[in-house]
C-alpha positions in Angstrom: 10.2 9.1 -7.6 10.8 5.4 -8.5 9.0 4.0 -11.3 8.7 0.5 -9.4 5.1 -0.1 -10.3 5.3 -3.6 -8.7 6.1 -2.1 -5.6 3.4 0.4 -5.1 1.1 -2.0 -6.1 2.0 -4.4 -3.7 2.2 -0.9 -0.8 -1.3 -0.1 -1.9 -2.7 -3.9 -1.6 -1.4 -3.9 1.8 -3.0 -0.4 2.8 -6.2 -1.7 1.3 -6.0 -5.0 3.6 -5.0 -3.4 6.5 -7.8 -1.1 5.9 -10.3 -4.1 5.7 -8.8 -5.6 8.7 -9.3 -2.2 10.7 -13.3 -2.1 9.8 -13.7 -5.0 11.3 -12.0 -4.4 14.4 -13.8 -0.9 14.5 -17.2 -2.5 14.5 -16.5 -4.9 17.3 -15.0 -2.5 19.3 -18.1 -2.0 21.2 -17.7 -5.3 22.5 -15.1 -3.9 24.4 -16.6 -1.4 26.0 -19.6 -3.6 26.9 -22.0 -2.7 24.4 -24.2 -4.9 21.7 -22.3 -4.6 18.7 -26.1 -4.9 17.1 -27.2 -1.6 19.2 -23.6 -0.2 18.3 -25.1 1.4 15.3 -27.8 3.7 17.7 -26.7 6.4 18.4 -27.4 6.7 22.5 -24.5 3.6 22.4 -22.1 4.5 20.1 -22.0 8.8 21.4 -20.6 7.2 24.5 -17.3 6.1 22.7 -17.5 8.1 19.6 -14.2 9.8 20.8 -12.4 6.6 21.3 -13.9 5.4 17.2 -12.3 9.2 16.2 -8.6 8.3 18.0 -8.7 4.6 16.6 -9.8 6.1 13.3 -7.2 8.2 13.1 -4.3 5.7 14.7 -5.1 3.3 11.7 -5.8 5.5 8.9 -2.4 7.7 9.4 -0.1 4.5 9.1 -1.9 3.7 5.9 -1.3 7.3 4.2 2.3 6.8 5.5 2.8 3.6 3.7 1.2 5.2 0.6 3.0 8.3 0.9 6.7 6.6 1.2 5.4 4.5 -2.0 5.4 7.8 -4.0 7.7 10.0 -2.6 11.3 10.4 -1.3 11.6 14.2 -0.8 14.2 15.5 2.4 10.8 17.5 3.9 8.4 14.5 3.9 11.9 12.1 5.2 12.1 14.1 8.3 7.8 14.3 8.9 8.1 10.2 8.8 11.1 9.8 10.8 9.1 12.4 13.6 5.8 10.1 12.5 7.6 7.1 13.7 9.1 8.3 16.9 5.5 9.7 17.9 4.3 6.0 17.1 6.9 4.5 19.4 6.5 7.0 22.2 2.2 5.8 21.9 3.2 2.4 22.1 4.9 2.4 24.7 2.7 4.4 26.5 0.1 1.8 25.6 2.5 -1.0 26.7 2.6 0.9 30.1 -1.0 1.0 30.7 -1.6 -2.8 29.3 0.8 -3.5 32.4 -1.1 -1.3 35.2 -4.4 -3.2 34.2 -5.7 -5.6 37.1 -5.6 -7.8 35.2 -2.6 -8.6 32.7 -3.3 -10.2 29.9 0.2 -11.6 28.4 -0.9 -12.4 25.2 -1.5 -8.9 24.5 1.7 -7.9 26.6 3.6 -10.1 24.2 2.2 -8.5 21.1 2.7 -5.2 22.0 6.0 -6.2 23.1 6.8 -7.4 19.6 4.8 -3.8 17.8 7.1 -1.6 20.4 10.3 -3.5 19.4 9.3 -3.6 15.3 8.3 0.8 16.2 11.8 0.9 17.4 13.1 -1.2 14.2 10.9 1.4 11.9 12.3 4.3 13.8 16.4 3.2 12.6 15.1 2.6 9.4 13.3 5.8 8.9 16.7 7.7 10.4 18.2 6.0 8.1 16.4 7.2 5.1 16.2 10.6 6.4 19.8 10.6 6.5 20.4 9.3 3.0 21.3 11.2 0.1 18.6 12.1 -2.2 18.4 10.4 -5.7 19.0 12.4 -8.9 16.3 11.3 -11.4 17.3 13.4 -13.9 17.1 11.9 -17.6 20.2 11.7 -20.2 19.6 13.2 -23.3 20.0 10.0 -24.8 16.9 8.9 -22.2 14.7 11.7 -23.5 15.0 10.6 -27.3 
């Protein structure tokens, strides 16, 4: 595992924001299933998308361990769970891009965005065959490193 402090800092920063950013979409997403985002928090309101919370839940918060989890390891197993990770994150976007375009009504702001996520998924899947491919690094101290 690399010592690059800077670097994990920076990963868990980002995790931290993104998971900020992700509360606040959670608790208007309500809005989008035309309930009061006030009366969100009874629970007659919120059971009938509590499934929907649970999946986006889950969607967000696995991309955050993942980013954590490449900060701190580099081990062949957990390579080849990413690399599967990202193809399964792919495959859901473009199923999502799919379904944006059967909507009656297209909105092409968000067809561009997901556009852009589905082309980045497809960047993050080379990269993450790429890593899985790579040689693993020996960290193994020197003698003279131990003294």
């Amino acid at each position: 595992m690399s010592n690059n402090y800077q670097e994990k800092i920076i990963t868990l920063w980002i995790v931290f924001l993104l998971g900020i950013l992700f509360h606040t979409l959670l608790g208007l997403m309500p809005l989008f299933h035309g309930l009061s985002v006030i009366e969100s928090q009874k629970a007659t309101s919120i059971n009938q998308i509590s499934s929907i919370m649970w999946g986006m839940l889950g969607f967000f918060t696995l991309p955050m361990l993942a980013i954590i989890a490449t900060a701190f390891t580099a081990n062949r197993r957990y390579r080849v769970i990413h690399f599967g990770f990202t193809i399964l994150y792919s495959i859901l976007n473009l199923i999502h891009l799919i379904l944006d375009l059967l909507l009656p009504q297209v909105i092409w702001y968000q067809i561009a965005l997901m556009v852009l996520l589905f082309l980045i998924g497809l960047l993050l899947n080379l990269v993450a065959f790429q890593w899985m491919k790579a040689p693993l690094r020996n960290h193994h101290l020197s003698p003279e490193q131990l003294a």
